[in-house]
VMD Tcl script that builds the backbone (N, CA, C; Angstrom):
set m [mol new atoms 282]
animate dup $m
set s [atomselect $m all]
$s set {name element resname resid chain x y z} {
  {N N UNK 1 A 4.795 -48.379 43.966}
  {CA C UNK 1 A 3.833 -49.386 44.365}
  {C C UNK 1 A 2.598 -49.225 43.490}
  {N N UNK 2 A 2.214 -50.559 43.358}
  {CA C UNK 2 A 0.612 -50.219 42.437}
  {C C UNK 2 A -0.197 -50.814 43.255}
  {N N UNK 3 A -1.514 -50.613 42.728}
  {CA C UNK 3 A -2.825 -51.180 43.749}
  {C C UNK 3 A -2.440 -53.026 43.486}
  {N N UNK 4 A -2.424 -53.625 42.433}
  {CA C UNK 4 A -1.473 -54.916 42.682}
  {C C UNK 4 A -1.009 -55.520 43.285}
  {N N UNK 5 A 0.054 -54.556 43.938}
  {CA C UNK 5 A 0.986 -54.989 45.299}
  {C C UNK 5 A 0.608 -54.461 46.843}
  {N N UNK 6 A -0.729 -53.463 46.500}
  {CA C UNK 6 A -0.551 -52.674 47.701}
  {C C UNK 6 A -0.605 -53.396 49.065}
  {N N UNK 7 A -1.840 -54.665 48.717}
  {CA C UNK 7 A -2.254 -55.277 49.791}
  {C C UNK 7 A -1.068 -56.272 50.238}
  {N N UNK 8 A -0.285 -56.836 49.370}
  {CA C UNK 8 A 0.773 -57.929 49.502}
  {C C UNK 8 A 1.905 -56.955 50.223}
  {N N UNK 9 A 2.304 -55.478 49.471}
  {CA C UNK 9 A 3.364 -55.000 50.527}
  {C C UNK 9 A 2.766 -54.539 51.879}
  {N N UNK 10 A 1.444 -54.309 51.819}
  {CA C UNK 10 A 1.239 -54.171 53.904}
  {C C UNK 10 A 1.396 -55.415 54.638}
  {N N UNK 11 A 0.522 -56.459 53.553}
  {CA C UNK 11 A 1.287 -57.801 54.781}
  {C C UNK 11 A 2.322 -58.057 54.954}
  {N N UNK 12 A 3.359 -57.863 54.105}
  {CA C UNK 12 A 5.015 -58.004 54.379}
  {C C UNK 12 A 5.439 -56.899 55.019}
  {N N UNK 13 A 5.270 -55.657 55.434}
  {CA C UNK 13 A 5.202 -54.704 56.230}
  {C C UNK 13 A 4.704 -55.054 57.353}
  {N N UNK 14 A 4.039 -56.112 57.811}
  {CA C UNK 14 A 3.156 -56.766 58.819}
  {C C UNK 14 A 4.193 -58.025 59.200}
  {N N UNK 15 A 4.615 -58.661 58.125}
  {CA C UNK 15 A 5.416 -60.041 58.530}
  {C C UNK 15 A 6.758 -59.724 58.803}
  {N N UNK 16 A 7.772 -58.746 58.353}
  {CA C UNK 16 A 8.599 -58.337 58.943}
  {C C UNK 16 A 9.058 -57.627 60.026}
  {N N UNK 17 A 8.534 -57.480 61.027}
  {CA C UNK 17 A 8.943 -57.159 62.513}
  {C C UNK 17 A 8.468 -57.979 63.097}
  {N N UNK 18 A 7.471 -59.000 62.564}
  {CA C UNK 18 A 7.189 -59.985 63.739}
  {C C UNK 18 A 8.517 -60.978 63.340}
  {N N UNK 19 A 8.853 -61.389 62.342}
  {CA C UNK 19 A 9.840 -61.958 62.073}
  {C C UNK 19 A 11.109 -61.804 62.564}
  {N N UNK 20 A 11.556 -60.682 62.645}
  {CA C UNK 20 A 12.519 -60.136 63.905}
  {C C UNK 20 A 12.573 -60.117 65.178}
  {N N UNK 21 A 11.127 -60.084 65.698}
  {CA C UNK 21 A 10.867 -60.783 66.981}
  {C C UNK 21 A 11.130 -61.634 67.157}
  {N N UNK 22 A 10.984 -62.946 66.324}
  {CA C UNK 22 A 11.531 -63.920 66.699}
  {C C UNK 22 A 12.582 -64.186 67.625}
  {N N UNK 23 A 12.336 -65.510 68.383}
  {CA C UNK 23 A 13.851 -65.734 69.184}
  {C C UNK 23 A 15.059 -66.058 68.277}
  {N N UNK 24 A 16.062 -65.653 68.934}
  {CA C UNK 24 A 17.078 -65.919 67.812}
  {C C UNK 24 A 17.489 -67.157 67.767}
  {N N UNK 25 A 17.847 -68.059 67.034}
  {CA C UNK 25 A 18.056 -69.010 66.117}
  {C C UNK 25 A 19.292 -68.764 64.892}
  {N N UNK 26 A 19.784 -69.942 64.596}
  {CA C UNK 26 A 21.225 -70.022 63.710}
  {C C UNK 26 A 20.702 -69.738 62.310}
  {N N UNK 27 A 19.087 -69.544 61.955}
  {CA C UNK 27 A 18.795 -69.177 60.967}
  {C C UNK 27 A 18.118 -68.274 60.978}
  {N N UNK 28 A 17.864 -67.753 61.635}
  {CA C UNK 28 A 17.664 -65.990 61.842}
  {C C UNK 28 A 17.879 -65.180 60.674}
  {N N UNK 29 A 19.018 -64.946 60.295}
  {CA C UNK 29 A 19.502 -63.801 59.949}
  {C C UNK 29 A 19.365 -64.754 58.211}
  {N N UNK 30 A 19.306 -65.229 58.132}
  {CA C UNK 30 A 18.780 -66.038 56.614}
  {C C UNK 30 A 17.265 -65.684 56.448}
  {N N UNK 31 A 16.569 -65.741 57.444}
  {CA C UNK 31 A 15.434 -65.824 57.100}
  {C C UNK 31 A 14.491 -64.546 56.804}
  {N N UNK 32 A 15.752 -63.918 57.538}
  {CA C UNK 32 A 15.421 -61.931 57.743}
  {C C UNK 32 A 15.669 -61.745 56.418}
  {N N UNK 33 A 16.763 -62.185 56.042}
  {CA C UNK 33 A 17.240 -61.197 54.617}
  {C C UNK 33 A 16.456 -61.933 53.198}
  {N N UNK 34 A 16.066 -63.579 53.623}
  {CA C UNK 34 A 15.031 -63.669 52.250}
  {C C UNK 34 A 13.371 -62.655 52.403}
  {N N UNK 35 A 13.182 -62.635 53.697}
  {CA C UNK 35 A 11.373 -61.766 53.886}
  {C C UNK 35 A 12.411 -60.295 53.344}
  {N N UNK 36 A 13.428 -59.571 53.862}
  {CA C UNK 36 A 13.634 -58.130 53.197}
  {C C UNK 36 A 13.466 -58.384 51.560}
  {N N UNK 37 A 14.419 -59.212 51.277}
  {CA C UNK 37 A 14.496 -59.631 49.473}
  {C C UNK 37 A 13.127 -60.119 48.862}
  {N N UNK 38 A 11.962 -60.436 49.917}
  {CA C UNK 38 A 11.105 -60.568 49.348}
  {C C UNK 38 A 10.013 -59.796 49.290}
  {N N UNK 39 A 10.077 -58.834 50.289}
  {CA C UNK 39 A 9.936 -57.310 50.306}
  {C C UNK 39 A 10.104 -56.094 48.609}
  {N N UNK 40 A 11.283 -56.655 48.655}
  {CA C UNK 40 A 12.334 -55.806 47.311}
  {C C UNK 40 A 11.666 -56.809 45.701}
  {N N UNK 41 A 11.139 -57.984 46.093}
  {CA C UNK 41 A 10.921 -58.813 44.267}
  {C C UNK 41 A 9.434 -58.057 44.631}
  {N N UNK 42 A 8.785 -58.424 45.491}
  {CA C UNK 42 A 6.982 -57.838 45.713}
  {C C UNK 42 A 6.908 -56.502 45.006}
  {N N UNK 43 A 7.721 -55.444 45.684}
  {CA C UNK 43 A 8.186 -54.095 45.185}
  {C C UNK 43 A 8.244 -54.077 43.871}
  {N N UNK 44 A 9.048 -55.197 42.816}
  {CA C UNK 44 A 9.546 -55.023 41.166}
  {C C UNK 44 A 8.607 -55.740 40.985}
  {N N UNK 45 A 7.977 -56.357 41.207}
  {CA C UNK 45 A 7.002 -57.714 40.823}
  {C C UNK 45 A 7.761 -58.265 39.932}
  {N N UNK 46 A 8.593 -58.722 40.452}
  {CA C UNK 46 A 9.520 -60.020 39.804}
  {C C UNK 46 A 9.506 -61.423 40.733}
  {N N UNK 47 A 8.309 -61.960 39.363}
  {CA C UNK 47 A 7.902 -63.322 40.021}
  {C C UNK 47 A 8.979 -64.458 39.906}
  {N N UNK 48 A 9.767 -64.686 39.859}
  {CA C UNK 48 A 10.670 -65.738 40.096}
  {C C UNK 48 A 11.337 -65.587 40.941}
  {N N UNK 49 A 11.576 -64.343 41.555}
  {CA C UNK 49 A 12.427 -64.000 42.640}
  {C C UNK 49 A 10.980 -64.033 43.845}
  {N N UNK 50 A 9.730 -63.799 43.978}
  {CA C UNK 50 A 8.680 -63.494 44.463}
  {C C UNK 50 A 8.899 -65.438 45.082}
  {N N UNK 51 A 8.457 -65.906 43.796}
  {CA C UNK 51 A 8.426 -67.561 44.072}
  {C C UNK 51 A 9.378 -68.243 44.913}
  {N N UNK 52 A 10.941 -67.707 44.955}
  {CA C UNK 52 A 11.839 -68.301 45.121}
  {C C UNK 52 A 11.902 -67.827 47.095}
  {N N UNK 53 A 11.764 -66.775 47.026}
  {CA C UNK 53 A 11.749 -66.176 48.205}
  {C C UNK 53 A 10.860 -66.870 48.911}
  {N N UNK 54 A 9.099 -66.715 48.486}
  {CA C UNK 54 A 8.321 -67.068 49.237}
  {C C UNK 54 A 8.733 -68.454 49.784}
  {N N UNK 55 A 9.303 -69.757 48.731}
  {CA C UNK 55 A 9.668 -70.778 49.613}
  {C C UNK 55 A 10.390 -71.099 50.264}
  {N N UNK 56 A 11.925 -70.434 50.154}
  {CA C UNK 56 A 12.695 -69.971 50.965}
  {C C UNK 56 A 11.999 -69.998 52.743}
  {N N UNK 57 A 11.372 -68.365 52.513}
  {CA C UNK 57 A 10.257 -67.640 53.996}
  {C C UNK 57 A 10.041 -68.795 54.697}
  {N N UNK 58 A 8.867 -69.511 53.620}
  {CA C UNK 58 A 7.911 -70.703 54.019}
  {C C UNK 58 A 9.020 -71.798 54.816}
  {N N UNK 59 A 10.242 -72.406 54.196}
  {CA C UNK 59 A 10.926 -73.396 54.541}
  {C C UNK 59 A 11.404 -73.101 55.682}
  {N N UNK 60 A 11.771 -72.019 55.874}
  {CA C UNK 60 A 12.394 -71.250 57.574}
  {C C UNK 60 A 11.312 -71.445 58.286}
  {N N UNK 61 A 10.327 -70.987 58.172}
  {CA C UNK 61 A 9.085 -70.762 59.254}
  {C C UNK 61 A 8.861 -72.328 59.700}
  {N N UNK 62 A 8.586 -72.987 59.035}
  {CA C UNK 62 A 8.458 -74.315 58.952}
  {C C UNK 62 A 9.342 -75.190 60.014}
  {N N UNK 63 A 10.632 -74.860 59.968}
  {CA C UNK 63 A 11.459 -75.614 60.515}
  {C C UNK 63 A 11.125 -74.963 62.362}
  {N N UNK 64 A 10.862 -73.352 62.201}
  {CA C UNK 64 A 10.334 -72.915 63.648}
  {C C UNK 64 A 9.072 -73.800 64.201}
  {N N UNK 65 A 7.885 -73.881 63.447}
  {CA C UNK 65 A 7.329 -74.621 64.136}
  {C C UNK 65 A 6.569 -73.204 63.778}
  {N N UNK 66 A 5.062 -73.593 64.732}
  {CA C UNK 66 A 4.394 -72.903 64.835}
  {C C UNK 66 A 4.820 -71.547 65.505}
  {N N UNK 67 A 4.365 -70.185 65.317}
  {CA C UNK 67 A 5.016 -68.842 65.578}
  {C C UNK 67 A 4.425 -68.305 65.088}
  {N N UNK 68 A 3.295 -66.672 65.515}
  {CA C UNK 68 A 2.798 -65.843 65.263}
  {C C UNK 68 A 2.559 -65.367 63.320}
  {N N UNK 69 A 3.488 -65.638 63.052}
  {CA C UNK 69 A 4.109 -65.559 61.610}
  {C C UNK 69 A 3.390 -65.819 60.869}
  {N N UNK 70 A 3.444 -67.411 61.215}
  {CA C UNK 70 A 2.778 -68.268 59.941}
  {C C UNK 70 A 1.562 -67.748 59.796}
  {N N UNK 71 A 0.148 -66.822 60.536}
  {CA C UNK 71 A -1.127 -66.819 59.602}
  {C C UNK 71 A -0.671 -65.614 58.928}
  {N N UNK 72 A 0.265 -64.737 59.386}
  {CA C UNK 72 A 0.832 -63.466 58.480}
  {C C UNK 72 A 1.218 -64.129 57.465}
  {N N UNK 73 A 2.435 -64.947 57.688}
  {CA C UNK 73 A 2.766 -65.667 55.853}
  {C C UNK 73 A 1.665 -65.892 55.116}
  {N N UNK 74 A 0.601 -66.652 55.423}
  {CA C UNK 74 A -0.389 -67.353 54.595}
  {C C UNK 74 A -1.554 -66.546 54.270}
  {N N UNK 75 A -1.469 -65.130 54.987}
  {CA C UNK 75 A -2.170 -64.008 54.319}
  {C C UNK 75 A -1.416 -63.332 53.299}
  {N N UNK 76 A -0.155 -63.000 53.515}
  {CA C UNK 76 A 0.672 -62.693 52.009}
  {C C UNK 76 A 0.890 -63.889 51.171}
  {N N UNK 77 A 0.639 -64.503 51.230}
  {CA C UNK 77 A 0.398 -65.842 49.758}
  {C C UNK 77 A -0.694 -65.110 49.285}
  {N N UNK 78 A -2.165 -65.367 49.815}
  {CA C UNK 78 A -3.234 -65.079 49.746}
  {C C UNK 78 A -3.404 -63.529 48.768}
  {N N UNK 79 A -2.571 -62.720 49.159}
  {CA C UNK 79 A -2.505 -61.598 49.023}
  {C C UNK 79 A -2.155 -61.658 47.467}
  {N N UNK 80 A -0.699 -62.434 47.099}
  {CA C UNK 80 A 0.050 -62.496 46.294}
  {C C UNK 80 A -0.615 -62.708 45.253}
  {N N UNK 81 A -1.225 -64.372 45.503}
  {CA C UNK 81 A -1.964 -65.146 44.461}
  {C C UNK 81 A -2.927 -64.567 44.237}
  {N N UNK 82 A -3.692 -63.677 45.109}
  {CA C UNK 82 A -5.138 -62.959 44.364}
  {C C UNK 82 A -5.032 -61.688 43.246}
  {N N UNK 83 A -3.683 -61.364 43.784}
  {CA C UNK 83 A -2.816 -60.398 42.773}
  {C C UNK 83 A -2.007 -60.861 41.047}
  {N N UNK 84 A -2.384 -62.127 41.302}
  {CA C UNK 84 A -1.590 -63.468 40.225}
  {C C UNK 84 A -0.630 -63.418 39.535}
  {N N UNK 85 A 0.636 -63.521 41.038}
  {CA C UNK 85 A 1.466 -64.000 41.374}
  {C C UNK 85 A 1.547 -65.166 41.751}
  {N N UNK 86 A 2.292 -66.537 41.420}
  {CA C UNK 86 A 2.210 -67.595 41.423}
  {C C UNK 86 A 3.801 -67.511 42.495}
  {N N UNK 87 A 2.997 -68.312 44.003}
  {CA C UNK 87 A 3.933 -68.461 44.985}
  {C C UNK 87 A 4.502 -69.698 45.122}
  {N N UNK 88 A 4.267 -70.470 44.307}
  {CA C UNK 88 A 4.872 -72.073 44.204}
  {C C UNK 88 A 5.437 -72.368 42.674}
  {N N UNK 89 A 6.244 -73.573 43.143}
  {CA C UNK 89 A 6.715 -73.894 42.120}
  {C C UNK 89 A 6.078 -74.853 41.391}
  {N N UNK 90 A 4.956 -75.158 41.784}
  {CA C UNK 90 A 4.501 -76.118 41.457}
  {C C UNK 90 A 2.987 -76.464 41.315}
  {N N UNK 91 A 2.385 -76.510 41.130}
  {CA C UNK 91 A 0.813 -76.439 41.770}
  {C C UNK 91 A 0.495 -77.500 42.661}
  {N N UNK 92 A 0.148 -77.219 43.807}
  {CA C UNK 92 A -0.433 -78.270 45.044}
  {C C UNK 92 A -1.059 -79.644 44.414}
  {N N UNK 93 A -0.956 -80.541 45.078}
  {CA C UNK 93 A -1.758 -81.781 44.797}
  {C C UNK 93 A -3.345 -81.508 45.028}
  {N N UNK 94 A -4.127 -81.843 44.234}
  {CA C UNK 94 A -5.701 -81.621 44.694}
  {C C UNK 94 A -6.140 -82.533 44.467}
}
mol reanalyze $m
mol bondsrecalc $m
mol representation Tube
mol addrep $m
């Protein structure tokens, strides 16, 4: 781990057991293993796998609805991008 990632791997250390809390759902176990895998790209800092994951995370959470999660997700973006890691594929409309 480097100081880089340090703050991005405690929030994903933070977003993964609440994520398991979750009620279970038919996408559960998809959504577990992209936050572990995105756990593991944060770890290599391999941003395409970082990117791919995060929207992955994001698209699951999304479909839950609101859930404890989401201000954890949007503090590891936060985390990511201040680290500059680029979590989209795209840049937002402004």
């Amino acid at each position: 781990m480097s100081e880089k990632t340090a703050a991005a791997l405690a929030k994903i250390d933070e977003l993964l057991p609440l994520l398991k809390a979750l009620p279970e759902a038919p996408d559960s176990s998809e959504m577990n293993e992209a936050a572990e895998a995105l756990r593991r790209a944060i770890a290599a800092f391999h941003m395409e796998a970082i990117r791919f994951r995060m929207h992955t995370v994001d698209r699951l959470l999304k479909k839950r609805g609101e859930t404890p999660c989401r201000q954890v997700f949007e503090d590891l973006r936060h985390e990511l991008e201040a680290a500059g890691f680029h979590t989209r594929s795209h840049a937002a409309p402004g």
